[in-house]
SEFIGU-176206 format. One record per residue (C-alpha): x, y, z. Coordinates in steps of 0.02 Angstrom, whole numbers, padded with zeros to 5 digits, always signed. Layout:
N
XYZ/...
***
This chain:
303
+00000+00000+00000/+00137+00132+00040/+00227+00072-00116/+00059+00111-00227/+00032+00276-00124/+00205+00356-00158/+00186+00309-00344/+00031+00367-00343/+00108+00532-00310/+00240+00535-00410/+00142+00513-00582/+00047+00647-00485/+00201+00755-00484/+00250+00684-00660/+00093+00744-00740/+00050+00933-00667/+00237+01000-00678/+00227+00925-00887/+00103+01064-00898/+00131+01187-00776/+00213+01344-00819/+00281+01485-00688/+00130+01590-00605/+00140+01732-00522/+00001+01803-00374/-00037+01994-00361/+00112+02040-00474/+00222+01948-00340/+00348+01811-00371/+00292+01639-00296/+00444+01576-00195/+00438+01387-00128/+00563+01370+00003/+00623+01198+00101/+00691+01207+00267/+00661+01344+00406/+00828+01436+00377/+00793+01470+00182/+00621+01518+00224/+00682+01643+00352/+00839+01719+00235/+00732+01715+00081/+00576+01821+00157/+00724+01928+00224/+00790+01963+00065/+00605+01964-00042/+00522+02057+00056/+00336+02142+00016/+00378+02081-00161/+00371+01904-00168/+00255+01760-00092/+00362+01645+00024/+00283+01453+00066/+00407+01335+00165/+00353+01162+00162/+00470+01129+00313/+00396+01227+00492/+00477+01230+00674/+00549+01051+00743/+00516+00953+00564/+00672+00840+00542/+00738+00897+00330/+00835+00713+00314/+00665+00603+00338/+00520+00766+00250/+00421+00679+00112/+00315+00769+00001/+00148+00789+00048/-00001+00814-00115/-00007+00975-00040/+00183+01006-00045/+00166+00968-00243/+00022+01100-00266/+00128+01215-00183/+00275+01168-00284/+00181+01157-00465/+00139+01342-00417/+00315+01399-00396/+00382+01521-00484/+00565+01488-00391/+00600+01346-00274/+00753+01340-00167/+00826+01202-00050/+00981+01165+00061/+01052+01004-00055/+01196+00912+00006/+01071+00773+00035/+01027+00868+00157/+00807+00837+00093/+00847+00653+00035/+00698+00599+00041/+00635+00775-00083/+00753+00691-00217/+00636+00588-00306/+00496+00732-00304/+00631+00856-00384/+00685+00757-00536/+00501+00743-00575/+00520+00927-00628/+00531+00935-00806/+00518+01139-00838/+00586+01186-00663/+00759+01198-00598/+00744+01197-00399/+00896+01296-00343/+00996+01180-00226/+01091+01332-00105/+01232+01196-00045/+01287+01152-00200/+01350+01344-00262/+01494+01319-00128/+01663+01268-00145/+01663+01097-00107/+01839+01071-00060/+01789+01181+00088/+01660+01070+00148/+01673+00940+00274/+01660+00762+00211/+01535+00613+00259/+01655+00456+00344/+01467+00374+00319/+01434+00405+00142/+01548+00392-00007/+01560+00568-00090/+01423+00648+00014/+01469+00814+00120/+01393+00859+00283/+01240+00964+00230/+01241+01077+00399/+01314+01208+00299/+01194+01352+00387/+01312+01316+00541/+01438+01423+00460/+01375+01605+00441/+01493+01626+00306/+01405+01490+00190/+01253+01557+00237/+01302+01743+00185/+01346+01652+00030/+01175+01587+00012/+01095+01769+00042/+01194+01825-00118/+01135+01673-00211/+00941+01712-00163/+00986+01892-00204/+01047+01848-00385/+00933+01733-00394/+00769+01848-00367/+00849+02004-00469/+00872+01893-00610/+00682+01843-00598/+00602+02004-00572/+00740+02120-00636/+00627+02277-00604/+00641+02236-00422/+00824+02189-00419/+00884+02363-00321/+00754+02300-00169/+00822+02144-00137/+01001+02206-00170/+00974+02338-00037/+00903+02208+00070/+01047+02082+00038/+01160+02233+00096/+01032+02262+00280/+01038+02064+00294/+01230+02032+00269/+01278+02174+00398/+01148+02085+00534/+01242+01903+00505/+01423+02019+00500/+01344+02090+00692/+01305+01910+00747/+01477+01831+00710/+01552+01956+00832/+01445+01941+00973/+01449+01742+00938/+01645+01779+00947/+01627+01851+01115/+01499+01741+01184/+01608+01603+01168/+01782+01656+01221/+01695+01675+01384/+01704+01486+01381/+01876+01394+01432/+01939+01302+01264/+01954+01147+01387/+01758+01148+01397/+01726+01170+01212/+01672+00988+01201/+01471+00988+01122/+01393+00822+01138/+01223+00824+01039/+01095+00694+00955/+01155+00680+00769/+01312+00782+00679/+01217+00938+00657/+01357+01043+00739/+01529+01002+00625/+01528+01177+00542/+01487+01272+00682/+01627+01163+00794/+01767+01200+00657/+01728+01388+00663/+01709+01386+00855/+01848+01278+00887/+01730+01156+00990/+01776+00963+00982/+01590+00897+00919/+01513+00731+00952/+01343+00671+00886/+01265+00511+00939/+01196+00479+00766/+01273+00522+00621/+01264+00649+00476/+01083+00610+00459/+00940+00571+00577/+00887+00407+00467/+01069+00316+00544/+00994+00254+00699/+01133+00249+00866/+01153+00080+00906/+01204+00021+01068/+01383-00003+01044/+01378+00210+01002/+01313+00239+01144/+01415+00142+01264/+01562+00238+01179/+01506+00389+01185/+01462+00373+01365/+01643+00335+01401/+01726+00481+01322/+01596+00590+01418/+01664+00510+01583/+01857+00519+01522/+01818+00706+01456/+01729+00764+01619/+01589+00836+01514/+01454+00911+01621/+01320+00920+01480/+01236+00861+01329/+01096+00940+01213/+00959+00867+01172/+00898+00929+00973/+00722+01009+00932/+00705+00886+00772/+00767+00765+00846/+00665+00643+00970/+00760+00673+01169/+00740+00487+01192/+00935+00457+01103/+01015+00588+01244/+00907+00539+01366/+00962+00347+01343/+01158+00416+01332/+01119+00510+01519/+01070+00321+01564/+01209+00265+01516/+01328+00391+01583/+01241+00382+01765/+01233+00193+01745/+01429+00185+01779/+01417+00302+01903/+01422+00484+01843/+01330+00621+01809/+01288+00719+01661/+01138+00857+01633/+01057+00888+01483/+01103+01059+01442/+00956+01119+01355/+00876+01119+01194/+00977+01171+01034/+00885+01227+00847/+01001+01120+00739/+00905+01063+00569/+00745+01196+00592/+00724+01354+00695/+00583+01365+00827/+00414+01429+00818/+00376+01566+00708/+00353+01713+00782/+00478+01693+00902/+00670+01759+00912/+00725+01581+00898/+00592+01567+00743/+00742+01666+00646/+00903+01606+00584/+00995+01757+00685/+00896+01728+00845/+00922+01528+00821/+01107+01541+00813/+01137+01682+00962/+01008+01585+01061/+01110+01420+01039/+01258+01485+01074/+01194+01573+01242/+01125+01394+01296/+01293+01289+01247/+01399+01429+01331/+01290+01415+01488/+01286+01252+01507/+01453+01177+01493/+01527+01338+01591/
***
């Protein structure tokens, strides 16, 4: 039955984007956006001028999303789609290549890739948490930016000047990140979390990083990682762990168990935004109040 459902869906996708061509609502570019973080840059950078729709919202998990009929409506009625790549949406692949007369722009793939950190899980695959370094994601403003000129040229000196507003905001947050974190001991910059969401932001930060799964949620922790892990937090001394809003507690909560089981302690430090921001609305529903708001929390608790 779920076999016959997903194809089901996919000649669904097949037929409507044969025949579909771009739309546009009020005069306004339709924008179909992925995860959280695009949504957030890309209705920082289009403004009153374009029509943002994420498919992704607050705590949704990008490495196991599937396409909903909805999602395809959405999508058949973009004029420009944009998503993280990297693998990053694996399970989006499938409903992508069904476009036959749209080009969804994958943001991760317009870096440099010998910058990127590699995958020791998957053969020629890169770690997709790319939005962990602010300079990749300044890099993925500018995209947008070109992106949306190129689009709706008469429009292109409003989301340049926006670009501009945006870019000096994330310029702002890496030095108050910068100073947030030298308040930490570089003996303490250990960061123990549910899945390798936190590589870029470690290498940046100069934090050693440990995830109990790996690269992507869909590698379940078996109990071999956790009895390792559990060790190293004993050896190390490390007073907390983080649990991850996508991610369900129950992995961090089973490596406390484990930790306390030989006799030590560890606390879960708090909750950290790693593959979506929290709710809209809220200063952690933004990519800037996400990242200062993880930091503060990481900081705070292994201090």
């Amino acid at each position: 039955m779920k076999i016959l459902k997903n194809t089901i869906l996919l000649l669904l996708i097949a037929s409507v984007f044969s025949c579909k061509k771009d739309t546009q609502t009020n005069g306004k570019l339709n924008v179909v956006t992925t995860t959280t973080m695009i949504t957030d840059l890309v209705k920082n950078i289009g403004g009153e001028h374009i029509n943002v729709q994420g498919l992704m919202g607050s705590g949704v998990d990008p490495h196991l999303y599937k396409a909903s009929e909805g999602d395809v409506t959405k999508l058949v009625n973009a004029d420009i789609i944009f998503f993280n790549g990297l693998h990053l949406e694996g399970k989006l692949v499938e409903v992508f290549e069904k476009m036959k007369n749209k080009t969804p722009i994958a943001l991760g793939e317009s870096l440099d890739k010998n910058t990127l950190i590699g995958s020791d899980y998957f053969a020629s695959n890169y770690d997709p948490h790319v939005w962990f370094n602010i300079d990749y994601f300044m890099k993925f403003v500018k995209k947008v930016t070109v992106v949306l000129s190129e689009k709706n040229p008469e429009n292109a000196e409003y989301y340049k000047t926006n670009e501009t507003k945006y870019i000096e905001k994330l310029i702002a947050l890496q030095s108050k990140i910068k100073e947030i974190i030298e308040t930490l001991p570089k003996d303490k910059r250990i960061l123990v979390t549910a899945h390798d969401a936190f590589n870029y932001f470690g290498k940046t930060y100069g934090f050693e990083v440990l995830g109990l799964q790996g690269l992507s949620t869909a590698t379940e922790a078996g109990v071999k990682d956790v009895q390792k892990l559990s060790a190293f937090i004993i050896e190390k001394d490390i007073k907390a762990i983080f649990v991850e809003s996508s991610v369900p507690k129950r992995t961090i909560e089973a490596l406390q168990a484990a930790v306390r089981s030989k006799g030590h302690e560890v606390t879960i430090g708090g909750t950290l935004y790693s593959d979506a921001l929290g709710t809209s609305g809220t200063k952690e529903g933004t990519y800037i109040g996400m990242f200062e708001y993880n930091v503060n929390t990481i900081v705070n608790a292994l201090k």
